[in-house]
N, C-alpha and C positions, 0 to 999 in steps of 0.2 A: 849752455849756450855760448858761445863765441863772440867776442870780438868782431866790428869788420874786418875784415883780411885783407890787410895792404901787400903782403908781399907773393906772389905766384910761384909755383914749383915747375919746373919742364918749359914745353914750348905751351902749353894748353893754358892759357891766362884762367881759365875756370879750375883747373885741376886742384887746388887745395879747397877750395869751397865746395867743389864736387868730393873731395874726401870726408868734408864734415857732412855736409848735407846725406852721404851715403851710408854714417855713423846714427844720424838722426838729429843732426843738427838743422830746425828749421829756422832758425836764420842764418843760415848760411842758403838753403836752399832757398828762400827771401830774396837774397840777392842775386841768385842766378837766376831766379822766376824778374826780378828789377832790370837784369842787365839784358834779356834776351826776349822780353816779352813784346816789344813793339815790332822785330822784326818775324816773331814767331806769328802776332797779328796779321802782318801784311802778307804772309805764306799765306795763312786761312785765307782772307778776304781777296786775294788774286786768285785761288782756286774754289770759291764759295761765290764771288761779286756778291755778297749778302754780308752790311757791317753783323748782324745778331747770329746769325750762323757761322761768321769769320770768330766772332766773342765764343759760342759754344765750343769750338773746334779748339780754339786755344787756351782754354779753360781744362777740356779734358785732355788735351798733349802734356798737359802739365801736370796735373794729376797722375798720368800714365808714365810721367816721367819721374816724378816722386815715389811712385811704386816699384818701377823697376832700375832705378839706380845703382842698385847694387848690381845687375845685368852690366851695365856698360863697361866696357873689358880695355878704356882707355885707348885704342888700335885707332881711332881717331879722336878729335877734339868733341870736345862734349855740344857744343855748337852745333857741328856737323851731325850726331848721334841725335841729338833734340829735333835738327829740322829734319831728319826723316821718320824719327816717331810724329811730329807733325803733320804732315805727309800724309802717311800714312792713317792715323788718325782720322785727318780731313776726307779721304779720299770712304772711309767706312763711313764715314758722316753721311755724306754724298748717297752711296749707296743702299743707306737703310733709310733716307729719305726722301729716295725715289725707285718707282716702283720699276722692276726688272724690265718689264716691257716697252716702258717709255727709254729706256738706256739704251736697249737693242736698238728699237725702228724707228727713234726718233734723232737721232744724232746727226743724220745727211739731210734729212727734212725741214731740223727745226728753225725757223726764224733767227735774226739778227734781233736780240730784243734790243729795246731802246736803255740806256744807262741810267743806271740806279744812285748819279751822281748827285740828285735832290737829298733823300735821302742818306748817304753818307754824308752829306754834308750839312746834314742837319745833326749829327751826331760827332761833330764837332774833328772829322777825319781829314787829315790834309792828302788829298792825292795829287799825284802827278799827272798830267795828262796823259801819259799810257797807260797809267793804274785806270783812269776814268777809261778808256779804249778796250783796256784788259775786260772789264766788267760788262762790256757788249758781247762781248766773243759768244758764239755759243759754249754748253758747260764742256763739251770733250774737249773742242780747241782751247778753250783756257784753260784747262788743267793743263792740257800737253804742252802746252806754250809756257807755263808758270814752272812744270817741272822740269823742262827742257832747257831754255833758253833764261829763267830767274835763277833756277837753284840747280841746274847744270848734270840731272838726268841724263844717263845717255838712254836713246829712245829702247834696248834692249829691257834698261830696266822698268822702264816704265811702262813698256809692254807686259812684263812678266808682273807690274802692279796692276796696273787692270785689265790684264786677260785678252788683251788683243794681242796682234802682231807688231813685231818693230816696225815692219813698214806700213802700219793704219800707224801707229804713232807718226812717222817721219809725215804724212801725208796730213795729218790733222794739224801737226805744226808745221808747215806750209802754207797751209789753210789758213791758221793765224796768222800767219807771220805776212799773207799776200794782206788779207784784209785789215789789219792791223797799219800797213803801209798805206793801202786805197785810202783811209780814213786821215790817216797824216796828211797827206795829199792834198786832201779835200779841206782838212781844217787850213794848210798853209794857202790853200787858195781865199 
């Protein structure tokens, strides 16, 4: 086991701890699950709006990331490599916990629900007021919007993540991004 590691190799502030950690060093992998876990949270819970399914999703990005560590080819920062197995992750989450049908013919139909900011915040979560806004969205518009416009997707690929077209992406975040604004609006009045 290692040491903390105070001093970083290259530009990637992770890349010596991601050498131990891909050796089998877990504490090393400890600390990069320490230094990346709050913001790998708020990935899940802006494309989940559910704190216990935001918790599952980054639970198992993490695991998934511990496994395949030896995979990551360094070509980017481990950061970046994490939040799209997260991502990705979340988004099979999604998938295998809701049924095909409701995906297809419910997406343009469904409700504005009301925000689930009781509950996070009984769970002791600090959101920002767009994170509490995020969590209204319908579920297509908030993922499109979370991996668009938070973690900077261009809409191609996140067409090719779930199976639509780039432009149902560009129109879903739109879609966010009008009623995201209607709502600022309204809280500023």
């Amino acid at each position: 086991m290692s040491a903390v590691v105070q001093a970083y190799a290259g530009e990637d502030p992770d890349s010596s701890l991601v050498d131990l950690a891909a050796d089998g060093d877990s504490q090393a992998f400890k600390q990069l699950y320490e230094r990346h876990y709050r913001r790998v949270y708020a990935l899940c819970l802006r494309m989940t709006a559910n704190s216990e399914s935001a918790e599952e999703c980054t639970q198992e990005a993490f695991i998934k990331a511990w496994r395949k560590l030896d995979s990551f080819n360094k070509q980017s920062r481990f950061s970046t490599w994490l939040h799209t197995l997260a991502s990705r992750t979340t988004l099979d989450y999604l998938r295998k916990h809701k049924s095909w049908l409701k995906l297809v013919f419910s997406q343009e139909d469904e409700a504005v629900p009301e925000p689930q900011s009781a509950s996070l915040e009984q769970d002791n979560i600090e959101l920002s007021s767009l994170d509490k806004l995020l969590c209204r969205l319908p579920e297509r518009a908030r993922i499109i919007f979370t991996l668009h416009g938070v973690e900077g997707y261009r809409h191609v690929e996140i067409a090719e993540m779930l199976g639509i077209s780039s432009g149902a992406s560009r129109a879903q975040y739109h879609r966010a991004r009008n009623l995201l604004q209607e709502w600022l609006n309204h809280e500023a009045q």
